[in-house]
N, C-alpha and C positions, 0 to 999 in steps of 0.2 A: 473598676469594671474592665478598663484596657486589658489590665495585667490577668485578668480571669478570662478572657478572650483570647487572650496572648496562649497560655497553657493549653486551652482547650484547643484550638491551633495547631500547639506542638504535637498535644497525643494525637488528633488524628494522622498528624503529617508520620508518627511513628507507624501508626498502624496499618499507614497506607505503603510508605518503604513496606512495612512488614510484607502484605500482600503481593508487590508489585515484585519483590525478591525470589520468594516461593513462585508466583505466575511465568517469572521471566525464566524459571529453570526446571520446575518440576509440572507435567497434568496434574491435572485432579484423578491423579487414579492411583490405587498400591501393587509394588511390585514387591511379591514374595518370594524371598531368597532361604532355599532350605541349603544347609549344609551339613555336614560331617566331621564333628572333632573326631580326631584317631592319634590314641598314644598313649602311653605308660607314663610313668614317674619322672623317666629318664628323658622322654621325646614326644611332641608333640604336633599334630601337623592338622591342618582345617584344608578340607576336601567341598568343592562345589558339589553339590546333589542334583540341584533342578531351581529351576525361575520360573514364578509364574504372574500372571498379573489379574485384577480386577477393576470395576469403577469407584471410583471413592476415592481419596486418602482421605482416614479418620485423624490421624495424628496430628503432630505440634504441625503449626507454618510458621512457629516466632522461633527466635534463635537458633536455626538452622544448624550453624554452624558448630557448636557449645552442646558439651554435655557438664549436666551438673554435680554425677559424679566419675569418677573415675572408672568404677567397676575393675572385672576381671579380663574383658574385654573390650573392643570396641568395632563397629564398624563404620569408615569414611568413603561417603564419596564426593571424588575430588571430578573437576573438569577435565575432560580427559587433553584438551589443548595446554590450559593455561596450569595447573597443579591448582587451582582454586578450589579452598574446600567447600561445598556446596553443602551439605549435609553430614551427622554424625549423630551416632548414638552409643549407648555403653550398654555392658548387660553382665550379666555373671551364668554361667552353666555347670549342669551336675557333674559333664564330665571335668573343670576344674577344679572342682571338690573331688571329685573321686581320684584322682592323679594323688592328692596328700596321703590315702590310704595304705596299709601294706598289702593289700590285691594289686595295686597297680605296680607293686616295685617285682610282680612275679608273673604278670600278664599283658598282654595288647590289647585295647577294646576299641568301640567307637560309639560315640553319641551324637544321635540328632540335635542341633538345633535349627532353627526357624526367623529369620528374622525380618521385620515388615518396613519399607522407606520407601518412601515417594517416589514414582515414576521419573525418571530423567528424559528430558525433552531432547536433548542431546547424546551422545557417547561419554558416558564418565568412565573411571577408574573406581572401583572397587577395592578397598585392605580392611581386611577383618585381620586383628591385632589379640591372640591369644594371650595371656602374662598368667604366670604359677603364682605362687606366694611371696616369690623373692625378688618379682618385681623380671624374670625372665623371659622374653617374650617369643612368637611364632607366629607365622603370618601367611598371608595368601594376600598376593595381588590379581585380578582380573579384571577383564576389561565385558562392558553392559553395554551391547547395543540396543536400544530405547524398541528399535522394530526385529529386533530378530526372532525368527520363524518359528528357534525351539523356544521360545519363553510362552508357556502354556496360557490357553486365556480360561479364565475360570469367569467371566462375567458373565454368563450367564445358567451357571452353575446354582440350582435351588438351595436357599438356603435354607439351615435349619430354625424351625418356628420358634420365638424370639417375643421378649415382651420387657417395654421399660419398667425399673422398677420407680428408678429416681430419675428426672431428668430435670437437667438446673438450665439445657441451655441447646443450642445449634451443637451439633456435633464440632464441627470445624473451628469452636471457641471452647471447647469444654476436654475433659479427657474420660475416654469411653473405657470404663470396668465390663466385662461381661463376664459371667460367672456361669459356668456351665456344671449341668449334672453329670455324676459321675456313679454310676451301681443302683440307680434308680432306674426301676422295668417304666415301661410307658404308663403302666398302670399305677403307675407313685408319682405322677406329675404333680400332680395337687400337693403333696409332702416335701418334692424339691422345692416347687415356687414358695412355700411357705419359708422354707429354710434359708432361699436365697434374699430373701425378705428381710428377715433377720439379721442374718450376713451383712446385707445393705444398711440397715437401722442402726448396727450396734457400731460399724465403721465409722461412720457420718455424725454418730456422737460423743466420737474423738476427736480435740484439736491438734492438728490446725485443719482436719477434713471438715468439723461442725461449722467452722467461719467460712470453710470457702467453699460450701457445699451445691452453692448455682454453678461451679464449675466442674462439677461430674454429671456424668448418668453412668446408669448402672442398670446394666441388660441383662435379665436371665434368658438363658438358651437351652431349650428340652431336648436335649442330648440324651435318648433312651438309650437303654441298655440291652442285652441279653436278658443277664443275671441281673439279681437284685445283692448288696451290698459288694465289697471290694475283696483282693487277693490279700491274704494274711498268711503269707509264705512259712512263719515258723509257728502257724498252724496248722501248717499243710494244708491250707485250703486256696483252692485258687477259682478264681470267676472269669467269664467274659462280659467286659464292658466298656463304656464307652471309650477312654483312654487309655486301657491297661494299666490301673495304676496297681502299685503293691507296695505294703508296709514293707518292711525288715531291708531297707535298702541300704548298699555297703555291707547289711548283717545285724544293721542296728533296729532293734523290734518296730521302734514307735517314729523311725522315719519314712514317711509316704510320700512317694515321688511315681513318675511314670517316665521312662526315658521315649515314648512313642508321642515327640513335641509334633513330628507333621501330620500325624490324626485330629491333637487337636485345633490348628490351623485349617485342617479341612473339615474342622466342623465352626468355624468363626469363619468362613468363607462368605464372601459379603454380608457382614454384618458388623458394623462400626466397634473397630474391637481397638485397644491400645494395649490395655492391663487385664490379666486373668489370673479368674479365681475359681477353684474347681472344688464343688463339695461334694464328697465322700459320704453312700449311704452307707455308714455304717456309728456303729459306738464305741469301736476300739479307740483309745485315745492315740491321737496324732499328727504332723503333718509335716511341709517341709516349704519354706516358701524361698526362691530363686530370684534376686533381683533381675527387673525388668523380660523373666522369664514365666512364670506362673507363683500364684499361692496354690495347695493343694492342702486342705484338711477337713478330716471329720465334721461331720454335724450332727451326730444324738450323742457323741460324748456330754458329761456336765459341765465342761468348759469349751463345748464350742462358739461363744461368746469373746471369750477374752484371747482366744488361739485364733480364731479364725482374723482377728486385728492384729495380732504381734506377729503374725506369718505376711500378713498383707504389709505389716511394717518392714518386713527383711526384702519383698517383690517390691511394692512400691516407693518407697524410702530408700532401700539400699543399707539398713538396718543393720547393723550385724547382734549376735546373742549374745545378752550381756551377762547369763545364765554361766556356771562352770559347776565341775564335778571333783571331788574327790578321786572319783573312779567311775568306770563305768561303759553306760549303753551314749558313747559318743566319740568325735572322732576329734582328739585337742590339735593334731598336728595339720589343720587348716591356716592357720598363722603361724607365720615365722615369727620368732621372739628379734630378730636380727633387721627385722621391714617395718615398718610402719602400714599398718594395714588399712587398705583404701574406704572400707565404712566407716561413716562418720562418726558414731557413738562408741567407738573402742581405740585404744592407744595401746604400743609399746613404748609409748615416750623416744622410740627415734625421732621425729620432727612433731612433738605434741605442736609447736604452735600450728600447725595445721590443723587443727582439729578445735577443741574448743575452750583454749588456751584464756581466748575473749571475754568467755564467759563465767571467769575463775573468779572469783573476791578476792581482792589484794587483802596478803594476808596470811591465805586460807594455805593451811601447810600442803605439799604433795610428796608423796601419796596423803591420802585424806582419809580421818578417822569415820569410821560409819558408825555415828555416834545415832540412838533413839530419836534426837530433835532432829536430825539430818534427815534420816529416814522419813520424818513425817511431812515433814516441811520439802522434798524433792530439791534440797540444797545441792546445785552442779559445785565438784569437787572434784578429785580424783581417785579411784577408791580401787584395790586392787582385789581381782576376778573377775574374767570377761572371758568373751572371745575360749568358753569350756574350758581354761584353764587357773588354776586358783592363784596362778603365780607368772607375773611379767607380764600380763594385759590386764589394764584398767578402764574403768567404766564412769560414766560420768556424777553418775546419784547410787545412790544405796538402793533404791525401787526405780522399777520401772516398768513397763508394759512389754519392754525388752527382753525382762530379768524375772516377770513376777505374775501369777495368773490371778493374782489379788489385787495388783495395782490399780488404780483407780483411771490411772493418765499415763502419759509418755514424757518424759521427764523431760525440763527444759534445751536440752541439745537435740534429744531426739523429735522434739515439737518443732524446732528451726529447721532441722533438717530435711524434712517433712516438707515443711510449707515453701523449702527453695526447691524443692520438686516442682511443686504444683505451680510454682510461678513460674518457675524456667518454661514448663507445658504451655502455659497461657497467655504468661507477661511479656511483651518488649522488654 
């Protein structure tokens, strides 16, 4: 009995450090930092847009300091006296993907991003850390004053009308999904919520979201539109709606993205937001999902089911596709064959034991045959095709939810990697 007092002791004394860490350095409120990647192939550079604040943080208050994965980028803030990191997060953006393309090796552009972290009570230091493929990086330092005049206040900005689907918990213990409509008129509310309904069910009964499901909610937001369904560029059809989003992005038909991230941030404007997911009226098959930036995909395709979870695997997980092509409508030159690429479910065997080395059967040859019983059984091996290229990126299983709109589950690397998301969110 001691020793069962003893532990129950320790976790609160963790969860109280926890609290007392986050109390001692950040309010209870979030400040939104929008900025500006700009740059080609060759250069890249992240431009401040605007800072704005409201009431709330929704987000983590445990491991502050820690991000779980690496991503493409990141941002820290540090104390602005002592260099103490106070806070950090990672993320990946379109515009990093788009730098791989050969538009970028003959243009300049620039992308929105948007990124949300705790109010600092004090003066921090701000660096957002841009890296390419090759592990190259680009940066901005600036400096946050907690009260200064141009940091917009947006609390008491109407929000838009909003309704739980799933809720396991307090916001402030839990991590908040909201999934907004996207080319639905006012008059298709009833067909979004249904959809996002779905969306939420079909997630939730994937592990490791089904075991740890008291620890999400999941908010639909009635984000009307103009127009009813989305822009389908190499149908020459274009709409106005909620996000502007449009297929044929980079040139590739069936990828759906929207580069207009501070619209959707001004429509999740006080509303307990972390992770978003954006569903598309429409039936053309497709979508695109951004770690720790958005999912965005269709919902009356026949697999808006199994796409709208393997997209939410690439945003939430940090996933990468373990899918490849012969040829085709995709863009292979996202990984360098010469890097070890930062998502957890792909290898070029530069530093495989980083990845999931652990979980190999001594034994089991590498590369690994994707033999019938392997395939059924979700046997973790090493199996060459990943990461859209049939050659020098390997994947962990022959199926997966990664790789397969048939799969049943997320193969056992992509189910760990998953759940040390969700812990890092929640756990001390």
């Amino acid at each position: 009995m001691r020793k069962l007092i003893s532990l129950a002791l320790l976790f609160v004394g963790i969860a109280t450090a926890s609290a007392q860490s986050f109390d001692q350095h950040f309010e209870d409120k979030t400040l939104r930092i929008d900025y500006t990647f700009i740059g080609n192939s060759q250069v890249q550079h992240v431009a401040l847009h605007e800072m704005s604040k409201s009431d709330n943080w929704w987000g983590r208050r445990v491991n502050l300091d820690e991000v779980p994965l690496k991503g493409n980028g990141d941002l820290t803030l540090y104390d602005a006296q002592t260099r103490e990191v106070l806070y950090k997060t990672s993320f990946s953006s379109l515009f990093q993907e788009w730098i791989t393309t050969p538009e970028a090796a003959e243009i300049t552009k620039s992308f929105e991003f948007t990124i949300l972290a705790p109010m600092p009570r004090e003066t921090v230091v701000a660096e957002v850390v841009l890296r390419d493929n090759t592990g190259k990086e680009s940066r901005l330092e600036h400096t946050i004053e907690p009260y200064d005049l141009l940091i917009r206040d947006r609390s008491n900005q109407q929000a838009q009308p909003y309704t739980y689907l799933h809720q396991g918990g307090d916001s402030k213990e839990c991590i908040d999904v909201v999934i907004l409509a996207e080319g639905y008129t006012g008059e298709q509310m009833g067909i979004f919520m249904e959809d996002a309904r779905i969306a939420t069910e079909e997630i939730l009964s994937y592990e490791p979201f089904k075991s740890h499901r008291e620890k999400f909610n999941f908010i639909a937001v009635a984000s009307a539109s103009k127009d009813s369904n989305v822009s389908v560029p190499h149908r020459f059809t274009w709409h106005e709606t909620a996000v502007s989003s449009n297929f044929t992005t980079f040139y590739m038909e069936r990828y759906l993205t929207t580069g207009n991230v501070y619209d959707i941030f001004d429509l999740t404007t006080n509303i307990p937001t972390e992770h978003l997911i954006i569903l598309a009226n429409t039936d053309t098959y497709g979508g695109g999902g951004i770690y720790n930036s958005y999912t965005l995909t269709t919902a009356h395709h026949r697999d808006f089911r199994p796409v709208v979870v393997h997209e939410f695997g690439h945003s939430f997980g940090g996933l990468g596709d373990e899918y490849f092509y012969e040829s085709g409508d995709t863009n292979d030159e996202i990984h360098s064959l010469n890097h070890e690429p930062w998502e957890p479910n792909i290898t070029t065997l530069v530093d495989f034991d980083s990845k999931w080395a652990d979980m190999v059967a001594e034994g089991m040859e590498i590369p690994s045959e994707p033999t019938i019983e392997r395939k059924e059984s979700y046997t973790v091996g090493v199996y060459e095709g990943g990461g859209y290229r049939t050659k020098g990126i390997y994947r962990p299983a022959v199926v997966c939810r990664m790789r397969d709109n048939v799969a049943e589950r997320f193969c056992p690397v992509c189910e760990r990697a998953i759940e040390r998301v969700i812990l890092h969110h929640t756990q001390e």
